[in-house]
C-alpha positions, -999 to 999 in steps of 0.1 A, spaced: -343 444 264 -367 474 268 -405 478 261 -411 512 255 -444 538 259 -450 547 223 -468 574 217 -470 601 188 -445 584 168 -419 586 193 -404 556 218 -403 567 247 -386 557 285 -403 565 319 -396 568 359 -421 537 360 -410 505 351 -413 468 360 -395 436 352 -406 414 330 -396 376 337 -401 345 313 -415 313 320 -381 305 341 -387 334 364 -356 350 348 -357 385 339 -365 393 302 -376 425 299 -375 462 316 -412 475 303 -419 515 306 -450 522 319 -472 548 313 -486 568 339 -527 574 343 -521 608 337 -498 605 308 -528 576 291 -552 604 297 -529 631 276 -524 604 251 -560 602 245 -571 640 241 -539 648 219 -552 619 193 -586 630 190 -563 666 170 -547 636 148 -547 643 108 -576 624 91 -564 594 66 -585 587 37 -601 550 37 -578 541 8 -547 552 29 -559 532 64 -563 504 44 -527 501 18 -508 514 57 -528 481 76 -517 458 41 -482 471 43 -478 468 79 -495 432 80 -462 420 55 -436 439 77 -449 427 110 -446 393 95 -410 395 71 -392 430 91 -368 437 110 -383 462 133 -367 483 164 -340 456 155 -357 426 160 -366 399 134 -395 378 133 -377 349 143 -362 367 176 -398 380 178 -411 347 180 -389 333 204 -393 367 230 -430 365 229 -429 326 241 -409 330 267 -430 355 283 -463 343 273 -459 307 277 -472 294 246 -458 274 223 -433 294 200 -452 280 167 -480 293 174 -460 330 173 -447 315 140 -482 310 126 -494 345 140 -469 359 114 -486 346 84 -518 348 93 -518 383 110 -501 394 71 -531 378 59 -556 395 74 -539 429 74 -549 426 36 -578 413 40 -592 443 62 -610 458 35 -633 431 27 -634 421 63 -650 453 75 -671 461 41 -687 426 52 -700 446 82 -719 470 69 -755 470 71 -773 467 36 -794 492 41 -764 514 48 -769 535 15 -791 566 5 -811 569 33 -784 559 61 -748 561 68 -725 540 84 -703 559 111 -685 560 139 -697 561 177 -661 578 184 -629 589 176 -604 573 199 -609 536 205 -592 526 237 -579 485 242 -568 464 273 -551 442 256 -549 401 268 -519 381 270 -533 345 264 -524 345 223 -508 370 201 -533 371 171 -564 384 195 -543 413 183 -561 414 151 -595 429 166 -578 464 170 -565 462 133 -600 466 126 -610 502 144 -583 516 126 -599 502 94 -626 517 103 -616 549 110 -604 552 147 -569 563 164 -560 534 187 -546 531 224 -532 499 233 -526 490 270 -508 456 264 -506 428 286 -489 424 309 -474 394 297 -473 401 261 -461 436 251 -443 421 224 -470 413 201 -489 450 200 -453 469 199 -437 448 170 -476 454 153 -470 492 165 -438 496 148 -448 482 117 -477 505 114 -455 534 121 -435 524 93 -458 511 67 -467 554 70 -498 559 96 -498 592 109 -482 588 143 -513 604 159 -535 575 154 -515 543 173 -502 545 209 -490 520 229 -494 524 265 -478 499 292 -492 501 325 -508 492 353 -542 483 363 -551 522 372 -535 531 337 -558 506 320 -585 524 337 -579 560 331 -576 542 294 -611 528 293 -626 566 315 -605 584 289 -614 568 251 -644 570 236 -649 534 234 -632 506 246 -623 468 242 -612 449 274 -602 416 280 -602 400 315 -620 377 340 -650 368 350 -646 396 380 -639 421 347 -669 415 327 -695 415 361 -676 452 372 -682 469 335 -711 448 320 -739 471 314 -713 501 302 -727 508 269 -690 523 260 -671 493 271 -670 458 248 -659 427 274 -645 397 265 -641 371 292 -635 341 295 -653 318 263 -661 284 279 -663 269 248 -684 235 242 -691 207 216 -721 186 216 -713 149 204 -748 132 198 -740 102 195 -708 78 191 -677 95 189 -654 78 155 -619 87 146 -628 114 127 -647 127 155 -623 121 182 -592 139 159 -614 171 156 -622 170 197 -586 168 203 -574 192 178 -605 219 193 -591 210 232 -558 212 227 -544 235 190 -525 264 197 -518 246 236 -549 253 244 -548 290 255 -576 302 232 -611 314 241 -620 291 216 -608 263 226 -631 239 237 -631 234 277 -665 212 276 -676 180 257 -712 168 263 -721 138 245 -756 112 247 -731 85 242 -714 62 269 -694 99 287 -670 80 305 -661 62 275 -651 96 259 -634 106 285 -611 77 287 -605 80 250 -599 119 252 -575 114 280 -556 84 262 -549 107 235 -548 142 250 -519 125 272 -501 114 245 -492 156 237 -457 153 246 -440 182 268 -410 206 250 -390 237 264 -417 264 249 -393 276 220 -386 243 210 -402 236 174 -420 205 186 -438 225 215 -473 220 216 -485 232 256 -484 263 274 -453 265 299 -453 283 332 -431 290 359 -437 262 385 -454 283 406 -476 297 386 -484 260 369 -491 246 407 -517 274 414 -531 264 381 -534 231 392 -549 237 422 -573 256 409 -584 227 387 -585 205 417 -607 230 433 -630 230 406 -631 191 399 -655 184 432 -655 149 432 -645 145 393 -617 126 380 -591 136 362 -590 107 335 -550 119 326 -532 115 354 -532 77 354 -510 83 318 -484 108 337 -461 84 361 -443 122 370 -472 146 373 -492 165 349 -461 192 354 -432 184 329 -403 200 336 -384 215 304 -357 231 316 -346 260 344 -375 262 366 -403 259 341 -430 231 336 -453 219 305 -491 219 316 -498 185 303 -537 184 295 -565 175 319 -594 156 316 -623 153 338 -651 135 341 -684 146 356 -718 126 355 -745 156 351 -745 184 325 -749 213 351 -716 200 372 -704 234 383 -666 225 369 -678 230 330 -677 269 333 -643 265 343 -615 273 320 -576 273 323 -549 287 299 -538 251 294 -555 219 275 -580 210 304 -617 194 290 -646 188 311 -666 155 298 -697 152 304 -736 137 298 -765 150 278 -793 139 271 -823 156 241 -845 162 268 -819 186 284 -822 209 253 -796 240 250 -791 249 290 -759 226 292 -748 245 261 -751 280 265 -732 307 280 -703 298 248 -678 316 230 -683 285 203 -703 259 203 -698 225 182 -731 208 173 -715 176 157 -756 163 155 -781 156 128 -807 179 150 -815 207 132 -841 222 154 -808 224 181 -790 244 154 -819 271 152 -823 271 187 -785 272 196 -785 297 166 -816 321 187 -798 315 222 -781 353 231 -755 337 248 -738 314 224 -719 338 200 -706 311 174 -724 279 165 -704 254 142 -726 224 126 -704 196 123 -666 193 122 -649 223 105 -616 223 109 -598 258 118 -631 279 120 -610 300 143 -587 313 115 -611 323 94 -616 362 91 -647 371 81 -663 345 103 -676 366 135 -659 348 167 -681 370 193 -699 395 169 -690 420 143 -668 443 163 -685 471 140 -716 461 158 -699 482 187 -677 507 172 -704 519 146 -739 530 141 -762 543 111 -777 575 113 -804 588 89 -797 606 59 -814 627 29 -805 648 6 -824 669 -15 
C-alpha cells in the first residue's frame, strides 16, 4: 500500500519515503513524502489556481462529502478505508465508520455552516473576505473527522495544503480524492506528507495556517498572528452536587466515546460532592469498557503497540504524584489488554486527587484517563479554566456567565447534552472564520 504526494491533480511518488507500521508494529504503508522545497512550490503554484464560484465550492464539497462516505476511491472502499485507518491510528474502527456519515453530513451542510459565521453587519457598509489565498494545515492523527475544519477554508474560498499526520494519512487522502473527483480544480487541494521540516516550510510558506500539536507546539508559535494552534483540550465537567445515573451515564459516555482520543473528551471531573465516591463509581464502570482487537466491531479503546502503550503509562504514572488510580484494582492483568500480535487495549484510568489545582488535571492522554477531583463554590472558575469544553451540570447561573466571560474556556455546555461534539454549527474552539476572514469597509456611491 502506498500514500502518495498529491498535488495539482496528479499522485505522485518520491525519493523520500518512510514506513508506516500499524498498531502491531507491522508494516502497513510505504508513505511519499514531500520535500520542504517541493511544499514551498506547492504553495506559490496554487496561489495561480482558477477561481470557483461560491455555488461551485459548495455542490464539489456536497458531492465529495457522499463519495468520501459511499466511493470507491484510488480503489479503496469505505469499508477497507475504515479498517486501514484503525490500524494505523489506533482507534476504534467504528468510530472511522461513524466519520463516514457524519463527514457526508457536514460536507452538505457547509453552506449554512459558514453563512452562520458571518458578521451581521457584514452588508453595505462591510465585506466579509479573506485574510489569504492559500490556507496551509498540519494535520493531527488522534481522530479522523478533525478533518472537517479544513472542508471549511475551502468553503470559504481558499486552496488547501494538507500535511497529514503522521499516523493518519488515510483520512485527508481518501477526503483528497473525493474532492478531486466530485470536480475541484486540481489547483486548490494538495496533500503533502512529510516531515517535521516540511510541516514547517508549510506553515513559513501559506498565508495562514492551522496546526495541531503539543503543548511544546502551541508555546513555540503562540503569538503568530498567521498561525491558529490547537493543543491539547483538557476538557472538564463540573458536577455540583450528587452525581445520579443519568449523571454518571453522561460522565462516562464524555470520558470515554469515540475511545477517548478526542480534545473533547473530558480528562477532569470536579464535583462538591463526596470526590472519592465519584471516583470509585467512574472507575467501576469505566473498567467495565471491555478490550477488542481495534477493527473488531465491538472495539471501544484506542490500541497501541506495547511499547508505545507502556510509555503512555508511564507517563500517567508520572503525572499521578501520589494519586490513585481507582481502576487498576478492576484489571487482575494490567490496564494493557493484549488483542492480538503485539498490540494492547488502553483500558481507562482513573485518578483520584484531593485539591482542585493537583498538577495531574492538565494532563491528557490519547486513551480514556479522568482525573477526579474536589471543588468547592468558593473556588469559583480557576479549577475550570484553561478548557477545550466545559460541562457545568449546576443550577449556578452566575458560573455559566462567568465560565461564559472566561477567554480560556472555548465551549461551555449547561447541563447534560448528549453528543454536543457532533453538532456542526456549534463552535468547538471558535468560528474558524474568526481566523481566516476579516471585514473591510465598503461604499459605494
Amino acid at each position: 500500500m502506498s500514500i502518495p504526494v498529491l498535488r495539482d491533480g496528479e499522485e505522485r511518488e518520491s525519493r523520500d519515503t518512510r514506513v508506516l507500521h500499524d498498531v502491531s508494529g507491522a508494516p502497513l504503508a510505504e508513505v511519499h513524502e514531500a520535500p520542504a522545497l517541493v511544499t514551498r512550490m506547492t504553495v506559490k503554484a496554487m496561489r495561480q489556481a482558477p477561481p470557483m464560484t461560491l455555488d461551485k465550492r459548495l455542490a464539489v464539497l456536497a458531492e465529495a462529502g457522499r463519495l468520501f462516505a459511499e466511493a470507491t476511491l484510488g480503489g479503496q472502499t469505505p469499508e477497507q478505508y475504515c479498517r486501514v485507518q484503525a490500524l494505523a491510528s489506533g482507534v476504534p474502527i467504528p468510530v472511522a465508520r461513524r466519520t463516514l456519515d457524519r463527514l457526508r453530513n457536514d460536507c452538505r451542510d457547509l453552506g449554512e455552516v459558514t453563512r452562520r459565521q458571518i458578521p451581521s453587519g457584514a452588508g453595505r457598509t462591510a465585506r466579509w473576505v479573506r485574510r489569504g489565498s492559500v490556507f496551509g494545515v498540519v494535520a493531527p492523527s488522534n481522530h479522523p473527522a478533525t478533518h472537517g475544519a479544513w472542508l471549511q477554508a475551502i468553503a470559504m474560498g481558499y486552496r488547501v495544503v494538507v500535511r497529514p499526520g503522521t499516523r493518519d494519512p488515510f483520512t485527508p487522502l481518501r477526503l483528497v480524492r473525493a474532492l478531486l473527483a466530485a470536480g475541484i480544480e486540481p489547483g486548490w487541494i494538495s496533500l503533502l506528507p512529510g516531515s517535521h521540516a516540511s510541516a514547517n516550510a508549510l506553515v513559513e510558506a501559506a498565508d495562514l495556517a492551522l496546526v495541531y500539536g503539543s503543548e511544546e507546539t502551541v508555546a513555540r508559535l503562540r503569538g503568530n498572528d498567521r498561525v491558529l494552534v490547537r493543543g491539547p483540550g483538557r476538557s472538564k465537567i463540573l458536577v455540583d452536587g450528587p452525581a445520579g445515573e443519568e449523571t454518571l451515564d453522561h460522565l462516562v459516555a464524555e470520558i470515554a466515546a469515540d475511545g477517548g482520543v478526542r480534545c473533547t473528551n473530558a480528562t477532569a471531573v470536579l464535583t462538591s460532592g463526596d470526590h472519592r465516591a465519584l471516583a470509585q463509581e467512574l472507575a467501576k464502570r469505566l473498567s467495565q469498557l471491555a478490550p477488542h482487537p481495534v477493527t473488531d466491531d465491538r472495539a471501544v479503546l484506542p490500541v497501541r503497540t506495547v511499547q508505545e502503550a507502556e510509555g503512555l503509562r508511564a507517563a500517567l504514572v508520572r503525572a499521578a504524584d501520589g494519586a490513585a488510580d481507582l481502576t487498576e484494582q478492576y484489571y487482575e492483568n494490567g490496564p494493557l489488554a493484549a488483542t492480538d500480535k503485539a498490540a494492547v487495549a488502553m483500558r481507562p484510568a482513573v485518578l483520584c486527587a484531593d485539591r482542585a489545582d493537583h498538577p495531574g488535571l492538565a494532563t491528557e492522554l490519547p486513551f480514556p484517563c479522568v482525573w477526579v477531583a474536589p471543588w468547592r463554590p468558593a473556588d469559583g472558575i480557576g479549577p475550570l479554566a484553561d478548557s477545550l469544553a466545559l460541562t457545568l451540570l449546576t443550577d449556578n447561573s452566575a458560573l455559566v456567565t462567568e465560565a461564559l466571560e472566561t477567554p480560556s474556556i472555548r465551549t461551555v455546555l449547561h447541563g447534560r447534552v448528549p453528543g454536543w461534539w457532533t453538532d456542526p454549527y456549534l463552535p468547538h474552539d471558535g468560528y474558524l472564520a474568526q481566523f481566516l476572514m476579516e471585514a473591510r469597509g465598503f461604499a459605494s456611491a
